[in-house]
SESELO-755370 format. One record per atom (N, C-alpha, C): residue number from 1; residue in one letter; x, y, z. Coordinates in nm, 3 decimals, padded with zeros to 5 digits, always signed. Layout:
   i aa       X       Y       Z
 NUM  a       X       Y       Z
...
END
This chain:
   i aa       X       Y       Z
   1  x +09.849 +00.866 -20.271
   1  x +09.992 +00.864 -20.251
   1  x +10.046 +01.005 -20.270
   2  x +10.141 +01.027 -20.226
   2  x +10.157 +01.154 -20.206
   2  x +10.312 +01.218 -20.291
   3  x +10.272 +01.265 -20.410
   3  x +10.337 +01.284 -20.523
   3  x +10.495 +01.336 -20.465
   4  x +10.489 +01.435 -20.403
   4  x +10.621 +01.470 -20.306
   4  x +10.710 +01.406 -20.279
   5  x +10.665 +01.316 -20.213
   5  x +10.708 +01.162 -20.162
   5  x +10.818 +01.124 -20.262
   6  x +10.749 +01.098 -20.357
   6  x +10.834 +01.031 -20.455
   6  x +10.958 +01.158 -20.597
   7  x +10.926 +01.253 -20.532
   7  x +11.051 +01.345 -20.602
   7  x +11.166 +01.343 -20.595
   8  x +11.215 +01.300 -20.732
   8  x +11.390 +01.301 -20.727
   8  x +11.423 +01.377 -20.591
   9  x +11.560 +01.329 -20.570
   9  x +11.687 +01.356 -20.473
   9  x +11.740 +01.533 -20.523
  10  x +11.756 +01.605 -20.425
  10  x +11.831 +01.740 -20.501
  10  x +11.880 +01.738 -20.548
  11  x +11.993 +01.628 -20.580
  11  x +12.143 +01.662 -20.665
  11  x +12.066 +01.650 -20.831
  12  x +11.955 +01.550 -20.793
  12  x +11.946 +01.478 -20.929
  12  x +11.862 +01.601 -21.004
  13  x +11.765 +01.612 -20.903
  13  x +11.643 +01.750 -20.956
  13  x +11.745 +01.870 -21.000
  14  x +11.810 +01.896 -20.944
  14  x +11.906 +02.035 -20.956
  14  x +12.025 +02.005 -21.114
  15  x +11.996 +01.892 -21.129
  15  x +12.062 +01.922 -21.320
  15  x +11.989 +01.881 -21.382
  16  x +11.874 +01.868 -21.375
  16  x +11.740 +01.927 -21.469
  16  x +11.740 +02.036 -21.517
  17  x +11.770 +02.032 -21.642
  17  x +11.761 +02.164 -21.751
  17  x +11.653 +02.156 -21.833
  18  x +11.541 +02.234 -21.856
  18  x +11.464 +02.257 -21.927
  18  x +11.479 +02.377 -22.071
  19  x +11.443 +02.353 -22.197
  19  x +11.426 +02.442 -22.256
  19  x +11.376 +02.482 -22.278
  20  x +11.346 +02.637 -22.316
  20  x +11.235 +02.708 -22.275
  20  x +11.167 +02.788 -22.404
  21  x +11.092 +02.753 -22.402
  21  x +11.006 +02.772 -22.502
  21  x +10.988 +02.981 -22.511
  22  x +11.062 +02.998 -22.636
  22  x +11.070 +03.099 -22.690
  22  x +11.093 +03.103 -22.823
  23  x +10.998 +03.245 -22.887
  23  x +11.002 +03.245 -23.024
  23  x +11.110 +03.347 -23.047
  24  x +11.179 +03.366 -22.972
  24  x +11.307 +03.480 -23.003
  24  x +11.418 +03.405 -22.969
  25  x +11.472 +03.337 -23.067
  25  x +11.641 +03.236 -23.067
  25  x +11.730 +03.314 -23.005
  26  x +11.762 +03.491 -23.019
  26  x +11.851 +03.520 -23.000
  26  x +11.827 +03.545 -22.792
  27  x +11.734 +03.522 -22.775
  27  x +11.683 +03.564 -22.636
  27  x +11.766 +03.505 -22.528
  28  x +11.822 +03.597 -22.398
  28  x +11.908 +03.587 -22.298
  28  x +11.844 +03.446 -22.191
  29  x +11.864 +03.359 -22.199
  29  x +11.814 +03.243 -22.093
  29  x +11.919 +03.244 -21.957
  30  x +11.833 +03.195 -21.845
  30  x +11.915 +03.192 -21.744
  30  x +11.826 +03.049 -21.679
  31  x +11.949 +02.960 -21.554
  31  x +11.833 +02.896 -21.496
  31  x +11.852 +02.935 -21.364
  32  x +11.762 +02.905 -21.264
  32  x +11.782 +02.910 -21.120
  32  x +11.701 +02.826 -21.029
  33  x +11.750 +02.788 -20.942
  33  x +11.693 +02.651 -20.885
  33  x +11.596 +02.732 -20.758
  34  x +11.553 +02.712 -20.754
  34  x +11.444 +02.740 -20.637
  34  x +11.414 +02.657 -20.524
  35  x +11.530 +02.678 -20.404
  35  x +11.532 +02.597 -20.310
  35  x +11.408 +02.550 -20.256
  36  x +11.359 +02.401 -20.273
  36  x +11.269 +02.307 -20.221
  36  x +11.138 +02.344 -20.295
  37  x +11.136 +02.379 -20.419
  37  x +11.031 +02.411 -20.457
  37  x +11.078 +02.374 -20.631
  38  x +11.136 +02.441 -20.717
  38  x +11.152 +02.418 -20.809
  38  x +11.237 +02.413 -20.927
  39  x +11.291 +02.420 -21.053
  39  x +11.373 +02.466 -21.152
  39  x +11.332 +02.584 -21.254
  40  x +11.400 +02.682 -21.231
  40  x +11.275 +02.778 -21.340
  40  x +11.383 +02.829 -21.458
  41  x +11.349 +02.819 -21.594
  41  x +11.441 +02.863 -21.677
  41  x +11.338 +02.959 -21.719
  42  x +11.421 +03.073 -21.747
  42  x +11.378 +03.188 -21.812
  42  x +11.439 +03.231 -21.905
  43  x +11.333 +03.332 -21.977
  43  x +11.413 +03.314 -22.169
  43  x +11.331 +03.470 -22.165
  44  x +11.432 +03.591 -22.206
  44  x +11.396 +03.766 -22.197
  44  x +11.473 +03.878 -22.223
  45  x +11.600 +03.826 -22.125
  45  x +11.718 +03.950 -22.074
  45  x +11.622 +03.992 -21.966
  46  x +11.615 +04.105 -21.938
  46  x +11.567 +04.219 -21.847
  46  x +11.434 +04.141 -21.810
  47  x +11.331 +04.199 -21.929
  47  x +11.215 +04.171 -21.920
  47  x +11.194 +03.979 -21.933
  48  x +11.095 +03.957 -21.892
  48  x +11.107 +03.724 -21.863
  48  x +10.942 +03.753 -21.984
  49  x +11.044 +03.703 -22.068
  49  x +10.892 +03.712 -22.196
  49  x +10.881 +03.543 -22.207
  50  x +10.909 +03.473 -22.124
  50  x +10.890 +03.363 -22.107
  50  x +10.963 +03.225 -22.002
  51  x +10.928 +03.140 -21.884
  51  x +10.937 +03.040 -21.866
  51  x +10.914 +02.927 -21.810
  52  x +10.979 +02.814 -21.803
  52  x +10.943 +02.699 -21.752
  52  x +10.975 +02.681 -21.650
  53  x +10.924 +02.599 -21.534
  53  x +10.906 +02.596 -21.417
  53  x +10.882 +02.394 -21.399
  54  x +10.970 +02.318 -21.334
  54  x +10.994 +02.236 -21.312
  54  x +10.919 +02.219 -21.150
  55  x +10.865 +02.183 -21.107
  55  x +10.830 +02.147 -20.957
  55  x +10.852 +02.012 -20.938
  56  x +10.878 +01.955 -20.805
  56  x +10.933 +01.836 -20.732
  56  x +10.843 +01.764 -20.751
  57  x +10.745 +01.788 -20.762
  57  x +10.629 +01.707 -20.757
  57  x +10.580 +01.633 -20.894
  58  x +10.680 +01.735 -21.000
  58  x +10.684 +01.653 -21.160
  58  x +10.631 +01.765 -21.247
  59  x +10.545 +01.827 -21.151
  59  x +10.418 +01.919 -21.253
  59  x +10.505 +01.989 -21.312
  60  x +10.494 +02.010 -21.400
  60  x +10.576 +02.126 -21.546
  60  x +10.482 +02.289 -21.573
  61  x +10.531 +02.369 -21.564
  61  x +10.442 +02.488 -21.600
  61  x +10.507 +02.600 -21.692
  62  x +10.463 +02.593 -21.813
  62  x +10.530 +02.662 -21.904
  62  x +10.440 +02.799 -21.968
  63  x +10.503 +02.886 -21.958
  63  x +10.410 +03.066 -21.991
  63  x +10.568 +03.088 -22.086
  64  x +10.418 +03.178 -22.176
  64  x +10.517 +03.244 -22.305
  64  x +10.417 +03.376 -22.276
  65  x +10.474 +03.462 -22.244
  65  x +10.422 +03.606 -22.222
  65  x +10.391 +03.660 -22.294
  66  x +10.506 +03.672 -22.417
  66  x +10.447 +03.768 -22.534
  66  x +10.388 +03.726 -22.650
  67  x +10.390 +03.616 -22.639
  67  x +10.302 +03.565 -22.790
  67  x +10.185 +03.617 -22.814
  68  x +10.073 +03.611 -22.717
  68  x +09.961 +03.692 -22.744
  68  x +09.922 +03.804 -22.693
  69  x +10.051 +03.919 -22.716
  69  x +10.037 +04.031 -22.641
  69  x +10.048 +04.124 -22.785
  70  x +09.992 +04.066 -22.871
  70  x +10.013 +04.165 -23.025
  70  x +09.849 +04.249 -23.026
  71  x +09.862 +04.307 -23.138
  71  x +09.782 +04.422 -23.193
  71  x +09.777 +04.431 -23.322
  72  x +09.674 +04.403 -23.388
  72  x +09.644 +04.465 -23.519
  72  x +09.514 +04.549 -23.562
  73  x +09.573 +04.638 -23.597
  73  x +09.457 +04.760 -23.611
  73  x +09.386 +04.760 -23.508
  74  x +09.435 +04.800 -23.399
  74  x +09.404 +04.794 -23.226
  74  x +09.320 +04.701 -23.118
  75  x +09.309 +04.553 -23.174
  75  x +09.233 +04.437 -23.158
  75  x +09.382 +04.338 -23.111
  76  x +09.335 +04.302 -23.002
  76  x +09.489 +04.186 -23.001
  76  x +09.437 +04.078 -23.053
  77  x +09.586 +04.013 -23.109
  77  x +09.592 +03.912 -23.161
  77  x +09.635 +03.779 -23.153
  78  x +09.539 +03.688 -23.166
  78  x +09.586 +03.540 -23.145
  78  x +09.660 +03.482 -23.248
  79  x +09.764 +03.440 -23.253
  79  x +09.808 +03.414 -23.395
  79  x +09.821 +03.214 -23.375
  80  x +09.727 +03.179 -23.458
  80  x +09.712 +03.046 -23.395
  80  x +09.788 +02.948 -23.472
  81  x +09.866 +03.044 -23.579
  81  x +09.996 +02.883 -23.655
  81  x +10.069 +02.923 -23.532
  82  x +10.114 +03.048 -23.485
  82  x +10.258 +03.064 -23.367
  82  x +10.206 +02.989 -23.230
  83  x +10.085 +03.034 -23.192
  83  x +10.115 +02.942 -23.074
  83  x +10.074 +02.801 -23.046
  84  x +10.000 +02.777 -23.174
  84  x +10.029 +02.579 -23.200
  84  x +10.139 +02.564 -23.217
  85  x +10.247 +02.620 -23.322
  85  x +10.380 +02.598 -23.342
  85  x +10.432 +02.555 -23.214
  86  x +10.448 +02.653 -23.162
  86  x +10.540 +02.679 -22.974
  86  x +10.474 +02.564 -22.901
  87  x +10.358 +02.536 -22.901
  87  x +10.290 +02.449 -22.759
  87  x +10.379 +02.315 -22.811
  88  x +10.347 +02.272 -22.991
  88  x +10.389 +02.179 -23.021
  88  x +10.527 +02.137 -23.007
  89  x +10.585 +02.204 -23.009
  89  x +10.713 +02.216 -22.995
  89  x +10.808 +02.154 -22.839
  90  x +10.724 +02.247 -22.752
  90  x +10.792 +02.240 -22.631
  90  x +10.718 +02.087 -22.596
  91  x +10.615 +02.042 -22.566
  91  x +10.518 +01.933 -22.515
  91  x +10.639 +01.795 -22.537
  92  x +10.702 +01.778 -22.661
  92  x +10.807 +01.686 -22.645
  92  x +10.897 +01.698 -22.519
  93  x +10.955 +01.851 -22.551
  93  x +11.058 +01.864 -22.437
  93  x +10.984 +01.838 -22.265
  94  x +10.898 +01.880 -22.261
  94  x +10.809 +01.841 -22.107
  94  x +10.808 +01.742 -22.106
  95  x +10.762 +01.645 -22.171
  95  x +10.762 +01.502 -22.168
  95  x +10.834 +01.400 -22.162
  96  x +11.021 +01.435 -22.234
  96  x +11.125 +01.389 -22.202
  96  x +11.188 +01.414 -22.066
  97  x +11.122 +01.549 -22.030
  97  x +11.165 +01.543 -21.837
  97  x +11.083 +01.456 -21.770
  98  x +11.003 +01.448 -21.810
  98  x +10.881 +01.355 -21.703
  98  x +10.987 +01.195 -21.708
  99  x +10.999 +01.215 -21.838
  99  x +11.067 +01.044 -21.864
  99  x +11.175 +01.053 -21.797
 100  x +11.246 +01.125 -21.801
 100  x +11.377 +01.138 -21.710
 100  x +11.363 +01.148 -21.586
 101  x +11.272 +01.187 -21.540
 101  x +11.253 +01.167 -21.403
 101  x +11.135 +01.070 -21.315
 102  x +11.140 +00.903 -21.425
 102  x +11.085 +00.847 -21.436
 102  x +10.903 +00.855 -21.324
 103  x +10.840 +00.967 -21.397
 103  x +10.727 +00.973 -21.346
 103  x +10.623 +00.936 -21.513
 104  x +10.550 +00.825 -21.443
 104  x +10.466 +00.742 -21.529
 104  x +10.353 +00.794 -21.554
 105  x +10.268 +00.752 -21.695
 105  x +10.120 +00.818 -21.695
 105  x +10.069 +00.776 -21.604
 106  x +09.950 +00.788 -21.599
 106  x +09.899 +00.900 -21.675
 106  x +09.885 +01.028 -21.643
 107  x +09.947 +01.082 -21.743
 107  x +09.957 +01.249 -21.708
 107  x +09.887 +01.356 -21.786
 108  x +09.850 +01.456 -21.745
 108  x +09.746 +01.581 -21.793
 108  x +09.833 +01.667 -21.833
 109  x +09.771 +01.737 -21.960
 109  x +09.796 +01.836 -22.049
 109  x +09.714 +01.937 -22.079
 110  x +09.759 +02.074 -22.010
 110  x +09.667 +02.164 -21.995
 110  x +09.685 +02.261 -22.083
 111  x +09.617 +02.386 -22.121
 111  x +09.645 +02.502 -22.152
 111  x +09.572 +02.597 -22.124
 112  x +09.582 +02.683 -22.155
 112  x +09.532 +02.831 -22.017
 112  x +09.587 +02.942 -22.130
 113  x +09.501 +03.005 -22.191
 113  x +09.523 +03.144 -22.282
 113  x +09.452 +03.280 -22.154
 114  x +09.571 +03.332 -22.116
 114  x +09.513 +03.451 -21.952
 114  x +09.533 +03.596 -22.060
 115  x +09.444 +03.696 -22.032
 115  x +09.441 +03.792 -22.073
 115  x +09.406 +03.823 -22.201
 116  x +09.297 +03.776 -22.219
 116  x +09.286 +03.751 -22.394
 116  x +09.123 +03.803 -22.392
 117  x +09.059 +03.951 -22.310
 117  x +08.943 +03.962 -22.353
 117  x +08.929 +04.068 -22.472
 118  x +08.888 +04.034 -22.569
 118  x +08.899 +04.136 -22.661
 118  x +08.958 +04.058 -22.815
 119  x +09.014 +03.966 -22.755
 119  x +09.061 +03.912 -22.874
 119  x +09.030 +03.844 -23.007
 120  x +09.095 +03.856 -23.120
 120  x +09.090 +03.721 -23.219
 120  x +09.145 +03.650 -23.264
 121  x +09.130 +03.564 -23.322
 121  x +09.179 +03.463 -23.355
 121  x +09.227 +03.502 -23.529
 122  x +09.366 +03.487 -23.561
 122  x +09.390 +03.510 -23.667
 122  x +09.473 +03.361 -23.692
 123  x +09.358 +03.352 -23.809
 123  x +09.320 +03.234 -23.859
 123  x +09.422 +03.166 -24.000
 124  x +09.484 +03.290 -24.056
 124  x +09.534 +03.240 -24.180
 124  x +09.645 +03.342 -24.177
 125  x +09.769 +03.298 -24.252
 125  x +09.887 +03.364 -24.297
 125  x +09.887 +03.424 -24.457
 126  x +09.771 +03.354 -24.549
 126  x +09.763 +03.396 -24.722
 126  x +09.701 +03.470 -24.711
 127  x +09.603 +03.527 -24.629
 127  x +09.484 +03.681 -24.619
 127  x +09.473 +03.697 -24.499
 128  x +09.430 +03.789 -24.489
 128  x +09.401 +03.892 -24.377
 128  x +09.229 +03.810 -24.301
 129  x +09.242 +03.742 -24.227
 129  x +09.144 +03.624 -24.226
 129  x +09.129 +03.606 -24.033
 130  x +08.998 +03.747 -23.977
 130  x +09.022 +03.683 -23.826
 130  x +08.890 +03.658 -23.835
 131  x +08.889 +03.555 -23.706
 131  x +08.715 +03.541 -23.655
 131  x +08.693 +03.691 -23.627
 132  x +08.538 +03.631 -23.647
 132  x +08.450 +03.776 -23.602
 132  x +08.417 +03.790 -23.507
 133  x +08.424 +03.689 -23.403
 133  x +08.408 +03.670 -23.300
 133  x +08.573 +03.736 -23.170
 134  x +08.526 +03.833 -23.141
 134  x +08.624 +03.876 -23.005
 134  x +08.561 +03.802 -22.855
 135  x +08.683 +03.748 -22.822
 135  x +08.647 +03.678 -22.650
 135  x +08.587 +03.757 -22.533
 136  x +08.494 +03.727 -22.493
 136  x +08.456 +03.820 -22.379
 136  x +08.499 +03.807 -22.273
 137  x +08.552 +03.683 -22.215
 137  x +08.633 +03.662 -22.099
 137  x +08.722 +03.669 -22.089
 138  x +08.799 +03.697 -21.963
 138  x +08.946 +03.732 -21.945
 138  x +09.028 +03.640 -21.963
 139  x +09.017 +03.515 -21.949
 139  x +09.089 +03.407 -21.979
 139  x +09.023 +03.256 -22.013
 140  x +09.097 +03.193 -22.100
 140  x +09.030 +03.086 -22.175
 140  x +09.091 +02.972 -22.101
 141  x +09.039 +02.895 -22.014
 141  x +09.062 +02.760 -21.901
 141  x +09.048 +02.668 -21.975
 142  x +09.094 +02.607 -22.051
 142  x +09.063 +02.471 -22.118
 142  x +09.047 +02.335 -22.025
 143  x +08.972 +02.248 -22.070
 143  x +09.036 +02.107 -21.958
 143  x +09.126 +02.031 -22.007
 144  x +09.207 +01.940 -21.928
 144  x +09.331 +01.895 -21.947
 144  x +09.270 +01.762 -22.060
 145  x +09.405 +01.742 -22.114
 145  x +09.400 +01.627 -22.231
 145  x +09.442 +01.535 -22.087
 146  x +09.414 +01.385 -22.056
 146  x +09.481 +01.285 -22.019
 146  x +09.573 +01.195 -22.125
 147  x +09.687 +01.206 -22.040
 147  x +09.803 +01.095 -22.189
 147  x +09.814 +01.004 -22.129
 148  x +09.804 +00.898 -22.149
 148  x +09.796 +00.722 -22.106
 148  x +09.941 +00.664 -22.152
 149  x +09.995 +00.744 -22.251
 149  x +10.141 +00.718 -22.345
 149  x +10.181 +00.792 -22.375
 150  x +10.308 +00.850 -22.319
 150  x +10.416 +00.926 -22.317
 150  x +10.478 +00.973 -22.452
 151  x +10.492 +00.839 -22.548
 151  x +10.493 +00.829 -22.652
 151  x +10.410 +00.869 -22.745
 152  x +10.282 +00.926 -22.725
 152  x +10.207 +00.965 -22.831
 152  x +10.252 +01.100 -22.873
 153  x +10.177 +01.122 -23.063
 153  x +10.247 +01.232 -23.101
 153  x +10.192 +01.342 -23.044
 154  x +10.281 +01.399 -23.016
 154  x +10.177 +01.581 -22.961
 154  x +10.051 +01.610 -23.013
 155  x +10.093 +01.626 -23.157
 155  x +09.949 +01.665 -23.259
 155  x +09.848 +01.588 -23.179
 156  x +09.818 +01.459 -23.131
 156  x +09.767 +01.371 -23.161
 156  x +09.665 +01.431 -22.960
 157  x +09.833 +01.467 -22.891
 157  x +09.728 +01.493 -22.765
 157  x +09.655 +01.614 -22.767
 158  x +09.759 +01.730 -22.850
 158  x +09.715 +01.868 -22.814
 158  x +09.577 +01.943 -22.954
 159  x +09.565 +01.818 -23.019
 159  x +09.434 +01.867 -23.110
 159  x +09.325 +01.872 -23.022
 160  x +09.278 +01.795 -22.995
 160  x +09.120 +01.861 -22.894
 160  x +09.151 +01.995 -22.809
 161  x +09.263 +02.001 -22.773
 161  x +09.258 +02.133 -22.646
 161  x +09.230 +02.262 -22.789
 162  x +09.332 +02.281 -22.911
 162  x +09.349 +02.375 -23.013
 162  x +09.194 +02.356 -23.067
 163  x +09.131 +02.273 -23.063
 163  x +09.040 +02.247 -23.102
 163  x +08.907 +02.354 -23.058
 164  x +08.950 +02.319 -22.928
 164  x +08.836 +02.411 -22.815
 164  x +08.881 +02.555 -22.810
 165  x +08.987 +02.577 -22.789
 165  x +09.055 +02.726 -22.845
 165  x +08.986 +02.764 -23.022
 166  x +08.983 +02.690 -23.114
 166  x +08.951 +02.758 -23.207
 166  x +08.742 +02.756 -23.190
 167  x +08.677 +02.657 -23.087
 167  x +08.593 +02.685 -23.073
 167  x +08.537 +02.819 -22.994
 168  x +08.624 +02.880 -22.888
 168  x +08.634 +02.987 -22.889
 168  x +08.555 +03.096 -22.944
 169  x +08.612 +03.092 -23.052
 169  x +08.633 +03.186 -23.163
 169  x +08.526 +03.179 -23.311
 170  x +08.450 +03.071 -23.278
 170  x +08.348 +03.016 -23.335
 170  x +08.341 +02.945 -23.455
 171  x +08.459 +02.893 -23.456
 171  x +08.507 +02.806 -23.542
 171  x +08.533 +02.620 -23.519
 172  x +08.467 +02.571 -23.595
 172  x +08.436 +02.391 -23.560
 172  x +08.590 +02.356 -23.566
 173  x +08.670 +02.332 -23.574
 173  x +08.812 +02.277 -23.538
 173  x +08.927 +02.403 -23.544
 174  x +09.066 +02.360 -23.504
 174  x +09.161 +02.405 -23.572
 174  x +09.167 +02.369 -23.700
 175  x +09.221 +02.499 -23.768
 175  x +09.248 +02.458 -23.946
 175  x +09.366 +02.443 -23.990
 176  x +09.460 +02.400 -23.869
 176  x +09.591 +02.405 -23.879
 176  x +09.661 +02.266 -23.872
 177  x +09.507 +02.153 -23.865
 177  x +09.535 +01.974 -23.905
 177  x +09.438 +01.958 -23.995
 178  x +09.523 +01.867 -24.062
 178  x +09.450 +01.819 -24.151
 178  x +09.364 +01.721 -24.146
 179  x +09.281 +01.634 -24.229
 179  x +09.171 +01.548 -24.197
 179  x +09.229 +01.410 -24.140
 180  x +09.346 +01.406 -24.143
 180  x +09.338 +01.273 -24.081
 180  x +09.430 +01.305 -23.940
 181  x +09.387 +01.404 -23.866
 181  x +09.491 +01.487 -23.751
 181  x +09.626 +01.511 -23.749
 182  x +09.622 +01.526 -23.867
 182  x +09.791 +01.599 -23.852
 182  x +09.808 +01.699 -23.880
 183  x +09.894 +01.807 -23.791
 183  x +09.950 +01.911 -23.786
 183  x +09.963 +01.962 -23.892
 184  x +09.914 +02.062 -23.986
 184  x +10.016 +02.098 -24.134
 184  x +09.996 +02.208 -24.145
 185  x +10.006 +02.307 -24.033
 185  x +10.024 +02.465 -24.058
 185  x +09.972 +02.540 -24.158
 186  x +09.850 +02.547 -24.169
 186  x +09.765 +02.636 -24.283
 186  x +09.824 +02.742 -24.294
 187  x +09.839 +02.754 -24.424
 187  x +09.889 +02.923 -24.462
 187  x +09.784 +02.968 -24.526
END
């Protein structure tokens, strides 16, 4: 069946507001509709250090630019409470558009870390604590989580993907859930 097919009406698609996942509150957002193609909110001023992208077809595509564009002691850095924080965060808001624009599971949950050869994984906020392990590839392709329920908690979809990201890095889970999968931000 042919997902297109079934995309909201313009008027309806065109007051679709998305929020856009940024770690800078005070940051300039704008939206703009993208005739026959999509909704894109952007969150920057000048420079677009981040946004979301609505397509007709339902698919959601959300980039945060600068989160892992840091440096410490000339090694970039993954900072993996900030961008579990952020993924966790926004994945509700994606998911309340899907509902609003009554498109049903089951739906895929991806993530995609692009430009990250060289990197580590900084692991803890109480010490100075990275893998020893730097990425050799240019970008980390994860495979998609399938959600069967709309309703499930984030933690609950986006632990295996954080999971494989902290395998990465050569580490057996994220250390940022606890043993019975919940989220609790290791410091």
């Amino acid at each position: 069946m042919n997902r297109c097919a079934e995309a909201p009406e313009e008027s309806i698609f065109r007051d679709k507001i998305l929020l856009v996942i940024s770690c800078f509150p005070a940051a300039q957002h704008r939206f703009e509709f993208v005739v026959g193609n999509a909704l894109v909110a952007v969150s920057g001023g000048p420079q677009c250090h981040s946004y979301t992208q609505l397509f007709r077809s339902g698919i959601i595509e959300a980039v945060h630019a600068s989160l892992l564009n840091h440096e410490v002691r000339g090694i970039k850095n993954i900072p993996s409470i900030g961008y579990e924080r952020i993924v966790l965060e926004h994945l509700p808001k994606c998911l309340a558009v899907i509902k609003e624009l009554e498109i049903n599971p089951p739906l895929a949950v991806a993530l995609s870390l692009v430009n990250v050869r060289g990197s580590q994984m900084f692991a803890s906020n109480d010490y100075d604590l990275y893998s020893h392990y730097q990425l050799a590839q240019d970008h980390l392709i994860l495979p998609e989580a399938v959600v069967d329920d709309a309703a499930k908690e984030p933690a609950k979809i986006l632990k295996p993907i954080f999971d494989l990201v902290w395998n990465a890095f050569g580490y057996d889970r994220s250390w940022n859930f606890n043993e019975n999968g919940k989220w609790v931000q290791r410091r």
